[in-house]
PDB file of N, H, CA, C and O in Angstrom:
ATOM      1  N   UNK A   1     204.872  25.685  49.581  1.00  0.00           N
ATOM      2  CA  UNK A   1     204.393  26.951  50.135  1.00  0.00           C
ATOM      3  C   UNK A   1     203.376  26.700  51.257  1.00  0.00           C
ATOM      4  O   UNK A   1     203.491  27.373  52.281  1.00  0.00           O
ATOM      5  N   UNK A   2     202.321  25.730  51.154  1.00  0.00           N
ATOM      6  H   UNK A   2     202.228  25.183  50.322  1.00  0.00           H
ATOM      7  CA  UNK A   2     201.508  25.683  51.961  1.00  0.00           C
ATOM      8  C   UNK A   2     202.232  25.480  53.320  1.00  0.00           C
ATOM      9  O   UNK A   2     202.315  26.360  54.177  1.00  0.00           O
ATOM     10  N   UNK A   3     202.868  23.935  53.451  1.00  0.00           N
ATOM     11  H   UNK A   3     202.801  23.221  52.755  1.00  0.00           H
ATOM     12  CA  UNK A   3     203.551  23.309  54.255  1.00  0.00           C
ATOM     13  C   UNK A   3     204.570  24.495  55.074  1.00  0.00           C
ATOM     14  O   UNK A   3     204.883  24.278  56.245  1.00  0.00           O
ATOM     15  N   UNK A   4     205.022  25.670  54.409  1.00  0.00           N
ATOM     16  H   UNK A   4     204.769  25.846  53.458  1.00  0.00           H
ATOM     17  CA  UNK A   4     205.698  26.636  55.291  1.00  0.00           C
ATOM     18  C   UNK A   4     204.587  27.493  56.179  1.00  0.00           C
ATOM     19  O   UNK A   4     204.655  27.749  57.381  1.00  0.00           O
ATOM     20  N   UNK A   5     203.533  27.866  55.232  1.00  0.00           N
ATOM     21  H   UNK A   5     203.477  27.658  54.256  1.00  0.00           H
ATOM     22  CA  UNK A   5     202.146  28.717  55.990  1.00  0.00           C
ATOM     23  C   UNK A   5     201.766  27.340  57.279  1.00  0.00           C
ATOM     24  O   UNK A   5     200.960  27.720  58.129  1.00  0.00           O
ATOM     25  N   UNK A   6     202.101  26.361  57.393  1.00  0.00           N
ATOM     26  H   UNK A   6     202.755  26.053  56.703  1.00  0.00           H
ATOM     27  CA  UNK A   6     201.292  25.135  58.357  1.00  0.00           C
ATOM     28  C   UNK A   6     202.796  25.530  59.221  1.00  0.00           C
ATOM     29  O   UNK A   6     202.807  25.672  60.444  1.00  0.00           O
ATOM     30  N   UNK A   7     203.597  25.624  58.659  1.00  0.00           N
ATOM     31  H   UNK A   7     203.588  25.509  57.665  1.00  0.00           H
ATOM     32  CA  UNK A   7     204.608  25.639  59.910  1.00  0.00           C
ATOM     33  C   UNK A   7     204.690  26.734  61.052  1.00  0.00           C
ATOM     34  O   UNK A   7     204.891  26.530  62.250  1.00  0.00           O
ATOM     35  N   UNK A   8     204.436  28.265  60.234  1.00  0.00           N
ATOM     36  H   UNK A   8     204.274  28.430  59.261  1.00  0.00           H
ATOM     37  CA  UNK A   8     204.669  29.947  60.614  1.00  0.00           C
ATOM     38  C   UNK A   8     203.135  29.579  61.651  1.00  0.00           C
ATOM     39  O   UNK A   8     203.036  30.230  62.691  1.00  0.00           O
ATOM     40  N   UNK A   9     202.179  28.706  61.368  1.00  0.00           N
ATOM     41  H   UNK A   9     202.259  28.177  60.523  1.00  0.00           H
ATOM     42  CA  UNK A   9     200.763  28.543  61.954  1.00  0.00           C
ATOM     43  C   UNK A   9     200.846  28.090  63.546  1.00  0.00           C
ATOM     44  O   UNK A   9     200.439  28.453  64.649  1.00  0.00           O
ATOM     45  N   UNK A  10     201.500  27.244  63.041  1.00  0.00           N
ATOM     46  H   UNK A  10     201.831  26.949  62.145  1.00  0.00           H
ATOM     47  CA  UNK A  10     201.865  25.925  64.609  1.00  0.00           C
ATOM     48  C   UNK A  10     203.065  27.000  65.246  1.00  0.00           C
ATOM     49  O   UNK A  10     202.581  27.544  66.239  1.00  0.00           O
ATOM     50  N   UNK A  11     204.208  27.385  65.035  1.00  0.00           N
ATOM     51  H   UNK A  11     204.601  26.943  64.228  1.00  0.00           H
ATOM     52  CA  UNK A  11     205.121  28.414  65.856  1.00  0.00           C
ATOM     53  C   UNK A  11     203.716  29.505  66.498  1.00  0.00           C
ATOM     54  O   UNK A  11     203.359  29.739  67.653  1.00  0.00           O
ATOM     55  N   UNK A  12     203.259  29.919  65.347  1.00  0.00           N
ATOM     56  H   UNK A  12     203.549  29.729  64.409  1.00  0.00           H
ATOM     57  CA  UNK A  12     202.398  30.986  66.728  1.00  0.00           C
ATOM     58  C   UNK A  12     201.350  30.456  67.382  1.00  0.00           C
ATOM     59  O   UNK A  12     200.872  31.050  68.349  1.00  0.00           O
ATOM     60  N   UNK A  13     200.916  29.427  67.003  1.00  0.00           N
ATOM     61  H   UNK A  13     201.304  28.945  66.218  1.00  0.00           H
ATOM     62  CA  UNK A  13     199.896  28.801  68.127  1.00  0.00           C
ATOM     63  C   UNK A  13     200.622  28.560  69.105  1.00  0.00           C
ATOM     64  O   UNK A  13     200.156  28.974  70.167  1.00  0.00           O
ATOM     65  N   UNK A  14     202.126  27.764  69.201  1.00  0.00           N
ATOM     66  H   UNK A  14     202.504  27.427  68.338  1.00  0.00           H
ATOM     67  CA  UNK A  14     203.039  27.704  70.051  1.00  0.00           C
ATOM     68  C   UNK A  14     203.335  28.965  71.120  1.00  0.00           C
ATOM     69  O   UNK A  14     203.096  29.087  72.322  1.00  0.00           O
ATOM     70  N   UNK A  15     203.874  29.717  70.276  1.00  0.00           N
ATOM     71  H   UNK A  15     204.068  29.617  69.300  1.00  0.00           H
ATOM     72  CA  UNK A  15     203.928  30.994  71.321  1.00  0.00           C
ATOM     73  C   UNK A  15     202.611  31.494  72.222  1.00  0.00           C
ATOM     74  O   UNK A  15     202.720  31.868  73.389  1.00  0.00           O
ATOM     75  N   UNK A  16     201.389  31.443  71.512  1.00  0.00           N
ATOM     76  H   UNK A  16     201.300  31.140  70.563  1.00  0.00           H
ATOM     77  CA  UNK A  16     200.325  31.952  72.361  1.00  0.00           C
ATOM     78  C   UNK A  16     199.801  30.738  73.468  1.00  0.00           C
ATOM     79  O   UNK A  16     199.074  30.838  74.456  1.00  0.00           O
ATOM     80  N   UNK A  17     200.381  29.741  72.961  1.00  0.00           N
ATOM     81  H   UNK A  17     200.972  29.659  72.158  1.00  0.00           H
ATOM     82  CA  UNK A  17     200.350  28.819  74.161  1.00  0.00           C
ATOM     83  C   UNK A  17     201.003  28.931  75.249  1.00  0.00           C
ATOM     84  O   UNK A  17     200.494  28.774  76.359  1.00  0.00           O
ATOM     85  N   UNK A  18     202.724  29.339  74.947  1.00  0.00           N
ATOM     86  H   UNK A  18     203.138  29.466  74.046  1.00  0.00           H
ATOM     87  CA  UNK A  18     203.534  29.598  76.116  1.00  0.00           C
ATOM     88  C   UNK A  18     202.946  31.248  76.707  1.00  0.00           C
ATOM     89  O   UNK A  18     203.269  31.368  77.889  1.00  0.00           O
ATOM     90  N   UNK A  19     202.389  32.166  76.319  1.00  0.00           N
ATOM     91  H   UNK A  19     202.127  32.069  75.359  1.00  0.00           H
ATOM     92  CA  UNK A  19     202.061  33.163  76.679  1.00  0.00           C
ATOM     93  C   UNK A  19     200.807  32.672  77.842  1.00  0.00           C
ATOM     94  O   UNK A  19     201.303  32.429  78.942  1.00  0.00           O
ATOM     95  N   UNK A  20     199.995  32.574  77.810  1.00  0.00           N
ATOM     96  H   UNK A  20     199.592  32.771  76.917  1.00  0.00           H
ATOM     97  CA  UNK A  20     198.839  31.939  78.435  1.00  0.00           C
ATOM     98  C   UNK A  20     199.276  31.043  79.344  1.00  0.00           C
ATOM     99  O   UNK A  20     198.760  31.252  80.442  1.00  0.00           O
ATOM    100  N   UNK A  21     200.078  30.055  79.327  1.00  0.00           N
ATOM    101  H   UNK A  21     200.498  29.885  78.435  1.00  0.00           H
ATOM    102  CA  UNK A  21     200.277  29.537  80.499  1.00  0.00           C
ATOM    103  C   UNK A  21     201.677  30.498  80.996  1.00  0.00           C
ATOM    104  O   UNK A  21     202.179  29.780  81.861  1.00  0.00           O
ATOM    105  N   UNK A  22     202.306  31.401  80.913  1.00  0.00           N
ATOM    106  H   UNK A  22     201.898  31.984  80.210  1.00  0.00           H
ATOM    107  CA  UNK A  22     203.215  32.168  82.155  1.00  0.00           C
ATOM    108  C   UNK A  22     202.117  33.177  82.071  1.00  0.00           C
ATOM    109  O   UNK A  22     202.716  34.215  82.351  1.00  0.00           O
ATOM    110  N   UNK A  23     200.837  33.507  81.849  1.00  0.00           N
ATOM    111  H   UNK A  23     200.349  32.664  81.622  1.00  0.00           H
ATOM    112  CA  UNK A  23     200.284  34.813  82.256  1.00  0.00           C
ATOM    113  C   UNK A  23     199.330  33.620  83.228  1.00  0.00           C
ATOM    114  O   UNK A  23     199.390  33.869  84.432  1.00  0.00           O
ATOM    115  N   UNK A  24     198.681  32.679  82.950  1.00  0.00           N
ATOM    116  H   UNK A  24     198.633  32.477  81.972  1.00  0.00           H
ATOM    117  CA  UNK A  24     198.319  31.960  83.769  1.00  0.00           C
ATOM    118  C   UNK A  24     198.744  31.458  85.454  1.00  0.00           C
ATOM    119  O   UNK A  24     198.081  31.237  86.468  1.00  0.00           O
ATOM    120  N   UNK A  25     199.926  31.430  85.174  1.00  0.00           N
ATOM    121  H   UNK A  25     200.464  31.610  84.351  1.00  0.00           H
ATOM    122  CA  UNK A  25     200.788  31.003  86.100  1.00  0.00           C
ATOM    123  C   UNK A  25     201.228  32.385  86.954  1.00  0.00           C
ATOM    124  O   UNK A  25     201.157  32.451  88.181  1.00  0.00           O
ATOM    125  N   UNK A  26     201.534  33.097  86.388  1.00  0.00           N
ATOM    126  H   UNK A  26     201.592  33.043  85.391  1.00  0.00           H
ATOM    127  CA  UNK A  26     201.367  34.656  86.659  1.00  0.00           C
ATOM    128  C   UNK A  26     199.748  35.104  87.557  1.00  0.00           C
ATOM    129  O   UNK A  26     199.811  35.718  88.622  1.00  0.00           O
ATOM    130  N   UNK A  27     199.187  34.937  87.304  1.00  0.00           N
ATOM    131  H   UNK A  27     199.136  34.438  86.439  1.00  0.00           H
ATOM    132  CA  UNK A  27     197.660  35.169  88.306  1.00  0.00           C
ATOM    133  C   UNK A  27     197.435  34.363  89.144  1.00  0.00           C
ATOM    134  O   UNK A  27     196.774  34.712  90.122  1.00  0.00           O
ATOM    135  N   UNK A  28     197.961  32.893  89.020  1.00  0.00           N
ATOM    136  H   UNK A  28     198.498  32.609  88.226  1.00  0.00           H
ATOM    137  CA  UNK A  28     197.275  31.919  90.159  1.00  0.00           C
ATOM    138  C   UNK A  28     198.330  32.859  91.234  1.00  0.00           C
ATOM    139  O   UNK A  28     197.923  33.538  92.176  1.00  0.00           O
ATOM    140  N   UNK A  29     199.652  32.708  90.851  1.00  0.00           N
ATOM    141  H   UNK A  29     199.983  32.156  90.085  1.00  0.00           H
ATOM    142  CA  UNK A  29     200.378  33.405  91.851  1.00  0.00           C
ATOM    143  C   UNK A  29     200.094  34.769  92.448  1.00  0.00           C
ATOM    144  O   UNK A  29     200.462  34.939  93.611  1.00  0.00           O
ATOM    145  N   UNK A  30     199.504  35.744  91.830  1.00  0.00           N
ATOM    146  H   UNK A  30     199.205  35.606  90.886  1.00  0.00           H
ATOM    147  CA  UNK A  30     199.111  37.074  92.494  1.00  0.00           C
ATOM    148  C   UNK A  30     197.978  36.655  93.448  1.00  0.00           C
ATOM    149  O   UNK A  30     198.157  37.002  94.615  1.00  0.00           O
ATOM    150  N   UNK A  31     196.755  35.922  93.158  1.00  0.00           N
ATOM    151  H   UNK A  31     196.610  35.640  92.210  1.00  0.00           H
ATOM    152  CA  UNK A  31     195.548  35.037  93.939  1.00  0.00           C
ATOM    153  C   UNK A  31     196.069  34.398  95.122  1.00  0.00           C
ATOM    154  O   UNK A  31     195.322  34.297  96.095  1.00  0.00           O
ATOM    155  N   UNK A  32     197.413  33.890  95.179  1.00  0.00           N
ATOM    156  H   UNK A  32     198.019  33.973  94.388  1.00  0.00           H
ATOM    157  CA  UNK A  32     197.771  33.425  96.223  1.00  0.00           C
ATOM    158  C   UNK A  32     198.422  34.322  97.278  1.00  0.00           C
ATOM    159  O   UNK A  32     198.598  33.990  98.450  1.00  0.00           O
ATOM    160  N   UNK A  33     198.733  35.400  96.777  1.00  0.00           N
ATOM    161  H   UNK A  33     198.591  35.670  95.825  1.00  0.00           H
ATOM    162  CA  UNK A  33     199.808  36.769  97.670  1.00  0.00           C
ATOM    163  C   UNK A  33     198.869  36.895  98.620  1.00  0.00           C
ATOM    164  O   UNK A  33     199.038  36.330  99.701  1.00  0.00           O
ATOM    165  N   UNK A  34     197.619  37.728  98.346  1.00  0.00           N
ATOM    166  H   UNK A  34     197.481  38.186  97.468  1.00  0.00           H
ATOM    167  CA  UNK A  34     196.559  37.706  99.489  1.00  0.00           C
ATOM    168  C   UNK A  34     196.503  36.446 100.429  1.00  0.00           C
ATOM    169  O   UNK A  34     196.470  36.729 101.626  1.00  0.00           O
ATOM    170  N   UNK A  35     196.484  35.037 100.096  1.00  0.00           N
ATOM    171  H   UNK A  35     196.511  34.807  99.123  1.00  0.00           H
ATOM    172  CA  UNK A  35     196.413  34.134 101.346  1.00  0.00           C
ATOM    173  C   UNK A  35     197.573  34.093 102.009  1.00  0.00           C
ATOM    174  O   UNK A  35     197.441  33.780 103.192  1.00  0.00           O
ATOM    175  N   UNK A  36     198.991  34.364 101.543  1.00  0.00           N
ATOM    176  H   UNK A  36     199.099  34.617 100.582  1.00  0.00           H
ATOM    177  CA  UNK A  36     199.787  34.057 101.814  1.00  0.00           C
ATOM    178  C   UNK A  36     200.173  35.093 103.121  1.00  0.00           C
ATOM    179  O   UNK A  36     200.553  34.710 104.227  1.00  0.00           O
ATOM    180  N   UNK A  37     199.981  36.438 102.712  1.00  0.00           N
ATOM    181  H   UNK A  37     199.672  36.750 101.814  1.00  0.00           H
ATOM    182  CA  UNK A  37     200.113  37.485 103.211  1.00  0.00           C
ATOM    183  C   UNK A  37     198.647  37.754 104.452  1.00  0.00           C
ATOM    184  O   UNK A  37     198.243  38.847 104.850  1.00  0.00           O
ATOM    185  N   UNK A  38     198.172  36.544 104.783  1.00  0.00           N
ATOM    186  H   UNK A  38     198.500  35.656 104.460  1.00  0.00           H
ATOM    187  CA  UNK A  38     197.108  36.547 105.563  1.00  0.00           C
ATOM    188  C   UNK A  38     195.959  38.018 105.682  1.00  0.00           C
ATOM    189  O   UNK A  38     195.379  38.331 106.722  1.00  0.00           O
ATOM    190  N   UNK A  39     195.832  38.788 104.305  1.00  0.00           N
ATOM    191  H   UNK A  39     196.303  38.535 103.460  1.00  0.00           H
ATOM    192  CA  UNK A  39     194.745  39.353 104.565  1.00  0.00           C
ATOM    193  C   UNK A  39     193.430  38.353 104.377  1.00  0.00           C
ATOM    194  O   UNK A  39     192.295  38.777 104.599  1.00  0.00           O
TER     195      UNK A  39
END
């Protein structure tokens, strides 16, 4: 039982990892629209 609660643990640390880096990756890119777009 435990060993399944350590598994369901690590999948969502997983997911909030992949969330954070495409929302990450997601803002550097909006930060760059303005230089790009020379305002």
């Amino acid at each position: 039982m435990r060993y399944h609660l350590i598994v369901q643990v690590s999948l969502a640390q997983l997911k909030n990892q992949c969330k954070a880096q495409k929302g990450s990756a997601v803002s550097s890119i909006s930060k760059r629209k303005p230089l790009l777009s020379g305002e």
